[in-house]
TIRO-2110 file (N, C-alpha, C; in Angstrom, 1 decimal):
// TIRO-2110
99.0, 41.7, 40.5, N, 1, A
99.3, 40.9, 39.4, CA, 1, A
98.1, 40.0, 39.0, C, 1, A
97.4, 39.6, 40.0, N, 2, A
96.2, 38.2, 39.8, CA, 2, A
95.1, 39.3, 39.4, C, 2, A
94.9, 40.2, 39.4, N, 3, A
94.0, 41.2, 38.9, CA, 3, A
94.1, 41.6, 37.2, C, 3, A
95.6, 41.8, 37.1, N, 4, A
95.9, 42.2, 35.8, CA, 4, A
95.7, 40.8, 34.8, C, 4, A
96.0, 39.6, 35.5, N, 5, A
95.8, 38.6, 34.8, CA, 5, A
94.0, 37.9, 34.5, C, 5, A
93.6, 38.5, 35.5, N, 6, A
92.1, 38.0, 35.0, CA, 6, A
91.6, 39.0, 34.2, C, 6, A
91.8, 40.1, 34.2, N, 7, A
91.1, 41.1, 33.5, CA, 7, A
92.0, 41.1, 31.8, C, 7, A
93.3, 40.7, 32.2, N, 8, A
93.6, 40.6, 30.4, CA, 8, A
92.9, 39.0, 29.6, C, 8, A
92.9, 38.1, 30.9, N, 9, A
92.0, 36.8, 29.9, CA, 9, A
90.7, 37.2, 30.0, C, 9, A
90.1, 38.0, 30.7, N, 10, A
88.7, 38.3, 30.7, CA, 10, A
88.4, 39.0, 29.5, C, 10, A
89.1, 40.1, 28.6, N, 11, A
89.3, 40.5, 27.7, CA, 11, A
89.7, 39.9, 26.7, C, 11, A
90.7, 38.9, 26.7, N, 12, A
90.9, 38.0, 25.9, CA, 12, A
89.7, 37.3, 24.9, C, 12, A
88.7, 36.5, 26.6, N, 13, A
87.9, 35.8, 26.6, CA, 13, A
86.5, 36.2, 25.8, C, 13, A
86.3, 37.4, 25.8, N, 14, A
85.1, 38.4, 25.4, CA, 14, A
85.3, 39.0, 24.3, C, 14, A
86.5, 39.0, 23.8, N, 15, A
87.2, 39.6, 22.7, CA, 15, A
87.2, 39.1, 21.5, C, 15, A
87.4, 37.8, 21.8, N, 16, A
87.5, 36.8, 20.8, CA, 16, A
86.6, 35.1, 20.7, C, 16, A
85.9, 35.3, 19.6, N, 17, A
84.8, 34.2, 20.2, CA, 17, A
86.0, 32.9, 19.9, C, 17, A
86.8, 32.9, 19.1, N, 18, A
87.9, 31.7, 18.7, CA, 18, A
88.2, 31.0, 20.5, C, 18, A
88.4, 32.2, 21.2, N, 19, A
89.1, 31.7, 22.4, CA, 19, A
87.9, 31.2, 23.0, C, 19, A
86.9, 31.6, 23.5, N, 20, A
85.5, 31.0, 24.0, CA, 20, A
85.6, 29.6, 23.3, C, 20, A
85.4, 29.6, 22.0, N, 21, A
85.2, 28.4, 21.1, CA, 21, A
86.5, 27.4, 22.1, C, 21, A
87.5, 27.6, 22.0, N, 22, A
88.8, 26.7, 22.5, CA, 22, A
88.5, 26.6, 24.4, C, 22, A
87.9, 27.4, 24.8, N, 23, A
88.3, 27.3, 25.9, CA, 23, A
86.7, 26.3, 26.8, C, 23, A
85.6, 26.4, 25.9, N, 24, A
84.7, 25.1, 26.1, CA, 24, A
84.8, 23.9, 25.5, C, 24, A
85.5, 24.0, 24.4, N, 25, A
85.5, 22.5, 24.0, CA, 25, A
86.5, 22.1, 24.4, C, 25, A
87.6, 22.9, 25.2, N, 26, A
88.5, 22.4, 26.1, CA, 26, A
88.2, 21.5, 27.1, C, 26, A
87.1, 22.3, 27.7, N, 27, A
86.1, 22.0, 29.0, CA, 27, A
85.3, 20.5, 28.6, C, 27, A
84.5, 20.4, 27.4, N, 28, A
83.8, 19.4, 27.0, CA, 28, A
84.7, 18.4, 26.8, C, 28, A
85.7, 18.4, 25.7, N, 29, A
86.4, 17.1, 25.7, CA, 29, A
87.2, 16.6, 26.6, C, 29, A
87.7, 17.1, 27.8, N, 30, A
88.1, 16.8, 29.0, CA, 30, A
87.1, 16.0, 30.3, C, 30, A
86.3, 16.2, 29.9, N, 31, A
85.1, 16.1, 30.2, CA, 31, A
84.4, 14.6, 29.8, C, 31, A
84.7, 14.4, 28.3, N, 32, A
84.3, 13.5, 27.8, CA, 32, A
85.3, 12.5, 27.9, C, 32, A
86.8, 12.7, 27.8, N, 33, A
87.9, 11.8, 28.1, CA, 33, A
88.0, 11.3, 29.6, C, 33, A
87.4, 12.3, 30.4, N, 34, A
87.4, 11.4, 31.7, CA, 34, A
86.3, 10.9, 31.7, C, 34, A
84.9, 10.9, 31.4, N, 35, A
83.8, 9.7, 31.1, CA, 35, A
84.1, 8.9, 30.7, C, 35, A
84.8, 8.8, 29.4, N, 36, A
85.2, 7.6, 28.9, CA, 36, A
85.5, 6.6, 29.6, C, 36, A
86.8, 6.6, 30.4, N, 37, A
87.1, 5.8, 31.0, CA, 37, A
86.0, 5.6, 32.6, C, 37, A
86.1, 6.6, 32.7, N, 38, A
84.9, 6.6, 34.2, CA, 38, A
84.0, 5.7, 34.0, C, 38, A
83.0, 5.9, 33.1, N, 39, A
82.3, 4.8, 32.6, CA, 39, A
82.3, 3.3, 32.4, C, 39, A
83.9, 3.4, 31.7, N, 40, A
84.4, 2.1, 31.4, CA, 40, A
84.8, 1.0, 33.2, C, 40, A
85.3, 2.4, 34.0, N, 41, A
85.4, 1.5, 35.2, CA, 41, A
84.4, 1.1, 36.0, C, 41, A
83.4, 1.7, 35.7, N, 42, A
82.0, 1.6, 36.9, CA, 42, A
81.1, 0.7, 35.7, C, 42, A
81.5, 0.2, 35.1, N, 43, A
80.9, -1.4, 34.2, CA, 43, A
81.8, -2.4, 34.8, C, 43, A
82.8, -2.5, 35.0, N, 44, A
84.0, -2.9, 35.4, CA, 44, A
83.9, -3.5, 36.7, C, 44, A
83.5, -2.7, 37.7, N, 45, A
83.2, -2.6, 38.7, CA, 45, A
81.4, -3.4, 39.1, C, 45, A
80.5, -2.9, 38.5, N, 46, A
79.7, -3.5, 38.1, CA, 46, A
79.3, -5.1, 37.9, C, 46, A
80.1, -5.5, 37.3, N, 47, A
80.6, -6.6, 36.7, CA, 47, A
81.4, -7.3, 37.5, C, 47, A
82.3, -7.3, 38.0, N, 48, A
83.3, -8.0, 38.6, CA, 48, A
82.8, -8.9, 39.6, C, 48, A
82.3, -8.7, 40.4, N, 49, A
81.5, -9.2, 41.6, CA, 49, A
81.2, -11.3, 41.5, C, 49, A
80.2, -11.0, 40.2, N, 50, A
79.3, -11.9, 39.8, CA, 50, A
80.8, -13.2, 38.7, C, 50, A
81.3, -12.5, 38.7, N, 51, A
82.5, -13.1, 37.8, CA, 51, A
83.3, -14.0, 38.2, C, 51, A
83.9, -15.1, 37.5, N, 52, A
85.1, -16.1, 38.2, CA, 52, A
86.5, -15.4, 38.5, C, 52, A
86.7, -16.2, 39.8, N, 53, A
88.3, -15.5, 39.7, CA, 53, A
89.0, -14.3, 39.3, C, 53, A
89.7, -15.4, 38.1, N, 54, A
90.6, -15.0, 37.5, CA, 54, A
89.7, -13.7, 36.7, C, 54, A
88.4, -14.2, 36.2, N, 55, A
87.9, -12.5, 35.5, CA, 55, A
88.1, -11.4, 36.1, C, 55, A
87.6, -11.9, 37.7, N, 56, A
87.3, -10.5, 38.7, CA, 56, A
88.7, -9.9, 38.9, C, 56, A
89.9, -10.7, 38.9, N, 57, A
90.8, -10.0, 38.9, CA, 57, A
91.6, -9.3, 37.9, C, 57, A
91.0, -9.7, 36.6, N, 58, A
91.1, -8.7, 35.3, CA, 58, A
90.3, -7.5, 35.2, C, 58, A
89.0, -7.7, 36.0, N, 59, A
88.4, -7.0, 35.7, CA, 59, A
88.9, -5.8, 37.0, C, 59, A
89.5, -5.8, 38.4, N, 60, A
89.8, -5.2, 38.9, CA, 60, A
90.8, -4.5, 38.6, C, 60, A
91.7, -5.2, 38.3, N, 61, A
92.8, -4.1, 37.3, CA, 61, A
92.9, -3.6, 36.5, C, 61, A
91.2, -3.7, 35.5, N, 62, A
91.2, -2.9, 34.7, CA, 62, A
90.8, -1.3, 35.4, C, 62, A
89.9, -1.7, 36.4, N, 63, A
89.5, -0.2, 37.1, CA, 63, A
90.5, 0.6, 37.6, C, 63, A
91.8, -0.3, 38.4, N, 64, A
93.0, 0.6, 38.4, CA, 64, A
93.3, 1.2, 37.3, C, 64, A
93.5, 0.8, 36.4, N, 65, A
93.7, 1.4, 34.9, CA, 65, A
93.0, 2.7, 34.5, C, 65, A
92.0, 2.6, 35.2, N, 66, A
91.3, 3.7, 34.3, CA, 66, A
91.3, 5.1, 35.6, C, 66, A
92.1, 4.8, 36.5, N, 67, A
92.0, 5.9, 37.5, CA, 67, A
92.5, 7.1, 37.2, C, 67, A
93.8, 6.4, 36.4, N, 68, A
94.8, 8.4, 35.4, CA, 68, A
94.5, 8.6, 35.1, C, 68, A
93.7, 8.1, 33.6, N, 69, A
92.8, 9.0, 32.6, CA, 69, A
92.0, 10.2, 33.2, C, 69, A
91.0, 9.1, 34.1, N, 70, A
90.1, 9.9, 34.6, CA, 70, A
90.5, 11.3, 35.0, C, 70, A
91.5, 11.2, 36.3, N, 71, A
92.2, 12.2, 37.2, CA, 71, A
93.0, 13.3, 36.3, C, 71, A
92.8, 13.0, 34.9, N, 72, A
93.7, 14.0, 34.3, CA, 72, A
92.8, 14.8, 33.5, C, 72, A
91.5, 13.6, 33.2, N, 73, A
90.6, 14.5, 32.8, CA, 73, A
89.9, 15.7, 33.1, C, 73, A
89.4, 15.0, 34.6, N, 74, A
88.6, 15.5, 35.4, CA, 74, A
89.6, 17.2, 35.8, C, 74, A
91.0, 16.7, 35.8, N, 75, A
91.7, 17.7, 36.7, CA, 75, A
91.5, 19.1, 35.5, C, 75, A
92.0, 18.3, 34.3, N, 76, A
91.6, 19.2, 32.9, CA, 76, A
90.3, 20.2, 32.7, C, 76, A
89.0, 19.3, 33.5, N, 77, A
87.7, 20.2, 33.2, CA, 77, A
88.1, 21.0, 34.5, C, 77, A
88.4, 20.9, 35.6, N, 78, A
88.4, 21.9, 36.5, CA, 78, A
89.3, 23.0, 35.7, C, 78, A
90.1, 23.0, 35.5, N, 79, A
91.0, 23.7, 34.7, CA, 79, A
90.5, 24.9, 33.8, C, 79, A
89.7, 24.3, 33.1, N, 80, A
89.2, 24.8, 32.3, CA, 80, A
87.8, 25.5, 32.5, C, 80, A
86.8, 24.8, 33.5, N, 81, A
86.1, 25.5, 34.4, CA, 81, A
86.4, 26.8, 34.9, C, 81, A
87.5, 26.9, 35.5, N, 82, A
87.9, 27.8, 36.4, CA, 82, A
88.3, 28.9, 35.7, C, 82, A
88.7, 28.7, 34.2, N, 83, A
89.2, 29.4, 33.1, CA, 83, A
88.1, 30.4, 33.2, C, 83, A
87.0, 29.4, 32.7, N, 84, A
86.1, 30.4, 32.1, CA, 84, A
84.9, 30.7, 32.8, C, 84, A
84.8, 30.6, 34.5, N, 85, A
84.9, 31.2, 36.2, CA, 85, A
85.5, 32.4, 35.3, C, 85, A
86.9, 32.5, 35.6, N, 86, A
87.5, 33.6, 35.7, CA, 86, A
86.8, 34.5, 34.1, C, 86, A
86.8, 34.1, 33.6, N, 87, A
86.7, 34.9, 32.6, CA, 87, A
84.9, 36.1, 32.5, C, 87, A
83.8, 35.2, 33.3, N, 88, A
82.6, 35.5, 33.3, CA, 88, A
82.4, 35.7, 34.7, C, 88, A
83.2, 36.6, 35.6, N, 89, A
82.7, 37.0, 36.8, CA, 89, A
81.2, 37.8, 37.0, C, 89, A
81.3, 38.6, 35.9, N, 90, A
80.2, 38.6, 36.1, CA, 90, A
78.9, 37.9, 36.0, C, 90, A
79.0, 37.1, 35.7, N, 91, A
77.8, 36.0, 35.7, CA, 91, A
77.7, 34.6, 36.0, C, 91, A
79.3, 33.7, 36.2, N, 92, A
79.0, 32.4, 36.7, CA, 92, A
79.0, 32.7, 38.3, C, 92, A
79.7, 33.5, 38.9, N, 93, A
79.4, 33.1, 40.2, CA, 93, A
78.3, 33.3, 40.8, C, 93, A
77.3, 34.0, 40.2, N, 94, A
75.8, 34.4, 40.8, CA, 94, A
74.9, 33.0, 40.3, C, 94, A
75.2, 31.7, 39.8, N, 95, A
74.9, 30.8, 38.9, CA, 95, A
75.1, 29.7, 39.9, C, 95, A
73.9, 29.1, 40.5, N, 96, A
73.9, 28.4, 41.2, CA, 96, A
74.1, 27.0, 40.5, C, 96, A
74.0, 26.8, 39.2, N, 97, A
74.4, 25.8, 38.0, CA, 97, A
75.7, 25.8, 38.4, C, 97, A
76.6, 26.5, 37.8, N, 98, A
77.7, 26.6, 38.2, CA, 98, A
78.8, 26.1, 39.4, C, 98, A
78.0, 26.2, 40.4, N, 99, A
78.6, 25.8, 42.0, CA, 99, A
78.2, 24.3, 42.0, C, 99, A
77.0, 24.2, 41.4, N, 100, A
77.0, 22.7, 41.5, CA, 100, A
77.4, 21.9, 40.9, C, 100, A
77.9, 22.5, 39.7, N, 101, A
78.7, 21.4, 38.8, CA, 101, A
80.0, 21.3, 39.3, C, 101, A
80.9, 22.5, 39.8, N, 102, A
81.9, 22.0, 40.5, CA, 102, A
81.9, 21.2, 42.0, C, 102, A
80.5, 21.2, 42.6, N, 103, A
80.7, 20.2, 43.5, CA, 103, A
80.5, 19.0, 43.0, C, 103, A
80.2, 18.4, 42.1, N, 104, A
79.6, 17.5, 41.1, CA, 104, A
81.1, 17.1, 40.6, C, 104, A
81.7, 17.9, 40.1, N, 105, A
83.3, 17.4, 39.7, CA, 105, A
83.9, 17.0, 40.9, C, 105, A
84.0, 17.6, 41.8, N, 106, A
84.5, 17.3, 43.3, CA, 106, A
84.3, 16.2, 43.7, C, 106, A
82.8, 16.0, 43.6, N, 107, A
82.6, 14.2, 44.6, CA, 107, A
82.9, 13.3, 43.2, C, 107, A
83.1, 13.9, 42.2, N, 108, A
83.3, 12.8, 41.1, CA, 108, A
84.5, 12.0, 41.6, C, 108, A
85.4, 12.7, 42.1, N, 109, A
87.1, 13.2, 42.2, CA, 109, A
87.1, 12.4, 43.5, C, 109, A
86.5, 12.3, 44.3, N, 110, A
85.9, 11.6, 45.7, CA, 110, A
85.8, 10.4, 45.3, C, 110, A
84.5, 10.2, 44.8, N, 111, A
84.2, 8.9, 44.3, CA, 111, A
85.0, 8.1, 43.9, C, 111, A
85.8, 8.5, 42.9, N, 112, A
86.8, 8.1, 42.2, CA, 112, A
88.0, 7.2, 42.8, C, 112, A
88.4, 8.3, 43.9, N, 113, A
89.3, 7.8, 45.1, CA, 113, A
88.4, 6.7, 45.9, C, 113, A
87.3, 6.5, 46.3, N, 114, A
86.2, 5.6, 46.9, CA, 114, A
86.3, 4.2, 46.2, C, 114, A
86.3, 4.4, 44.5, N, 115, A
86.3, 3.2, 43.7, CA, 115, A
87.8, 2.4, 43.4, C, 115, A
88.5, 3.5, 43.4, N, 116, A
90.1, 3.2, 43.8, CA, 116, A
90.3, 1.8, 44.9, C, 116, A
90.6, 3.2, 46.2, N, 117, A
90.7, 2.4, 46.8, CA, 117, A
89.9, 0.7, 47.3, C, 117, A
88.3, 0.5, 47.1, N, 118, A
87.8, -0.7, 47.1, CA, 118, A
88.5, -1.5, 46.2, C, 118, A
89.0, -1.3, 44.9, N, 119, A
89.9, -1.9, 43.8, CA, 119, A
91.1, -2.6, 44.2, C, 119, A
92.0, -1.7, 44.6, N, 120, A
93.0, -1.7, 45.5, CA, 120, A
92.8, -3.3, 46.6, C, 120, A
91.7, -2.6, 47.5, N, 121, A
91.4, -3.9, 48.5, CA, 121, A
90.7, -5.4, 48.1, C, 121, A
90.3, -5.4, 46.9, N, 122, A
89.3, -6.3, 46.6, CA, 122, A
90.6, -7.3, 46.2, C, 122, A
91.5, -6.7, 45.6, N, 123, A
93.1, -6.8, 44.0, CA, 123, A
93.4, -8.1, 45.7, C, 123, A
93.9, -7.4, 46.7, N, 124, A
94.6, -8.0, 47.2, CA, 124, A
93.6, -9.1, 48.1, C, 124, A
92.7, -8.8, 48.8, N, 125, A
91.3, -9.9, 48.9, CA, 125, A
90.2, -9.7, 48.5, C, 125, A
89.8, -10.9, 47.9, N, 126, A
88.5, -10.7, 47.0, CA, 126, A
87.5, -11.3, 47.9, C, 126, A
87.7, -12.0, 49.0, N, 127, A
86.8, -12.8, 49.7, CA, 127, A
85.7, -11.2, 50.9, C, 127, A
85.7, -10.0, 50.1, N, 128, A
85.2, -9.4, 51.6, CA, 128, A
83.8, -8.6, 50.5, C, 128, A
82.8, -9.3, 51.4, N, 129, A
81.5, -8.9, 50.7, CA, 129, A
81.2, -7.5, 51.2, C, 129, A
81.7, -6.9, 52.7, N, 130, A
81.5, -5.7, 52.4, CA, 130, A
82.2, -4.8, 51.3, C, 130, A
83.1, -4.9, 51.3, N, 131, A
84.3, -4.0, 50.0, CA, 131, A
83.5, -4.0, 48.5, C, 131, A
83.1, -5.7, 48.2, N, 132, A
82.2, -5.5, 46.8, CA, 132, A
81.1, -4.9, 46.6, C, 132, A
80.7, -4.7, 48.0, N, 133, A
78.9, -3.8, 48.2, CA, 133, A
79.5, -2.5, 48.0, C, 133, A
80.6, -2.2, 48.5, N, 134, A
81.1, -0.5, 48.7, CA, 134, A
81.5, 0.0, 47.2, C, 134, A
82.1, -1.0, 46.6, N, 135, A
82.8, -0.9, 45.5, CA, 135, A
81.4, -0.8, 44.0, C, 135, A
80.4, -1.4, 44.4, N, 136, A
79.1, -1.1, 43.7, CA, 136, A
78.4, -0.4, 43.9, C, 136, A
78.4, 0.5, 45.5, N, 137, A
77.7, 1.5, 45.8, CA, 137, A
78.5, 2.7, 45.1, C, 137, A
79.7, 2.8, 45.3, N, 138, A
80.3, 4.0, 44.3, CA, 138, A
80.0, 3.8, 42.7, C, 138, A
80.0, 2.7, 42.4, N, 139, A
80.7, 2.8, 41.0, CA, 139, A
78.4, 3.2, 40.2, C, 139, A
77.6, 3.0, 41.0, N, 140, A
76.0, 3.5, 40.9, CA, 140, A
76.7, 5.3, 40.9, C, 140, A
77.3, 5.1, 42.2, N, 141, A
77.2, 6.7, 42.7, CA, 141, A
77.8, 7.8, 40.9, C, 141, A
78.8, 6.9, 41.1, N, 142, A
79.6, 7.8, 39.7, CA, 142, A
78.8, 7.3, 38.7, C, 142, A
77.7, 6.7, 38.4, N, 143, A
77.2, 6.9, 36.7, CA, 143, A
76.2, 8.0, 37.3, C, 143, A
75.5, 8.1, 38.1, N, 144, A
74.3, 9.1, 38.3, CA, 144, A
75.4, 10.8, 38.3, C, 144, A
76.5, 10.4, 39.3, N, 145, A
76.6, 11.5, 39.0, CA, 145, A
77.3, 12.3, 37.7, C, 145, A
77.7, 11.3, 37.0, N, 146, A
78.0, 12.1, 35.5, CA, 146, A
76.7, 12.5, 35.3, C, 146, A
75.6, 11.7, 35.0, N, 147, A
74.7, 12.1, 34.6, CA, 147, A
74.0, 13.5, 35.2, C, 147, A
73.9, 13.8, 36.4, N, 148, A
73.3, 15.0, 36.9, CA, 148, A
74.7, 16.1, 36.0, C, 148, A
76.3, 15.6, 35.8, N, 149, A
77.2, 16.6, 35.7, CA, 149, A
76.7, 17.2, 34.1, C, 149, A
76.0, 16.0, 33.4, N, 150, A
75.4, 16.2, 31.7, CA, 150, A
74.3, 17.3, 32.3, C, 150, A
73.5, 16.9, 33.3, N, 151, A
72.4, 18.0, 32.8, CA, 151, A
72.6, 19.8, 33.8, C, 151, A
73.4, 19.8, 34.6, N, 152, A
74.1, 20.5, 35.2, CA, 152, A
74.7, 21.6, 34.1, C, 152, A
75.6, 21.1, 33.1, N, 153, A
76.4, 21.5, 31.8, CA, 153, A
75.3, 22.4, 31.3, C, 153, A
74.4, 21.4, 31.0, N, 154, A
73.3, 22.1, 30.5, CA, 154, A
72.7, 22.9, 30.4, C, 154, A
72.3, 22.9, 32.2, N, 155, A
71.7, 24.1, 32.8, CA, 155, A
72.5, 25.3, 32.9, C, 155, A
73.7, 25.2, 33.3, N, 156, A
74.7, 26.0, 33.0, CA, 156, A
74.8, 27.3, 32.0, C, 156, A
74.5, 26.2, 30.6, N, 157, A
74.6, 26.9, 29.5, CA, 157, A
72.7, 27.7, 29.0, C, 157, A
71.9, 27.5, 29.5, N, 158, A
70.6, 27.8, 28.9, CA, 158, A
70.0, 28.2, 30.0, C, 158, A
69.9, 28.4, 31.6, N, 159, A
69.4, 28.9, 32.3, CA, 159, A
69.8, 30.0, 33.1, C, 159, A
69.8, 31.4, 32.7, N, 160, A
70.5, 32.2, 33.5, CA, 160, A
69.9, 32.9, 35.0, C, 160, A
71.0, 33.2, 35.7, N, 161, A
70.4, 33.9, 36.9, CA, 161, A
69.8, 35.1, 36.6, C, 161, A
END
């Protein structure tokens, strides 16, 4: 059955450029909707530290805020990743672009949980200088790594094996 199904989207997928067309900018804007907020919480995070109080504790639950978005985004580009994996067997798995951008989604997804939970601990005490060093070491970690996931995309799409 998992044979007949990749080989009818694989056909699908090569068949029709409309579906290609739908099934990257699936990938892209999923992509871009969990940056969005990603972004917004590793400013957030960023920021809090240096801040009074009552800011840092707005500013911490704004980072819990932005943890769904992300996780639905992110969950969305793997999704969609994997779509169009399946659909280009013959050529993304030989694509060492490829592997890295899903480990690249992976520690994003890591990270994510990393910047969480420091949020989580800081919400309930704010007095612990290790946690705010941890919580700024991730929230560095996640802007570099969108950015390697931008040029990753890239390479992806323009460098073949």
């Amino acid at each position: 059955m998992g044979d007949g199904l990749i080989a009818w989207w694989t056909a699908a997928y090569r068949g029709h450029d409309s579906v290609q067309l739908l099934a990257g900018l699936g990938h892209i804007l999923s992509v871009l909707w969990a940056a969005r907020f990603a972004l917004n919480g590793d400013r957030f995070a960023l920021r809090a530290e240096r801040r009074p109080a009552p800011q840092r504790a707005a500013l911490l639950a704004s980072i819990g805020n932005t943890h769904r978005p992300v996780l639905i985004g992110l969950s969305l580009a793997l999704l969609t990743g994997l779509a169009q994996l399946l659909a280009q067997l013959s050529y993304l798995p030989r694509s060492p672009w490829a592997w890295l951008k899903l480990l690249g989604l992976i520690a994003l997804l890591v990270n994510g949980r990393v910047i969480q939970v420091m949020a989580d601990r800081l919400r309930r005490n704010p007095e612990q200088p290790a946690s705010w060093r941890s919580l700024r070491a991730a929230a560095k970690r996640s802007l570099a790594l969108w950015g390697a996931l931008v040029v990753l995309g890239l390479l992806l799409t323009t460098v073949r094996p």
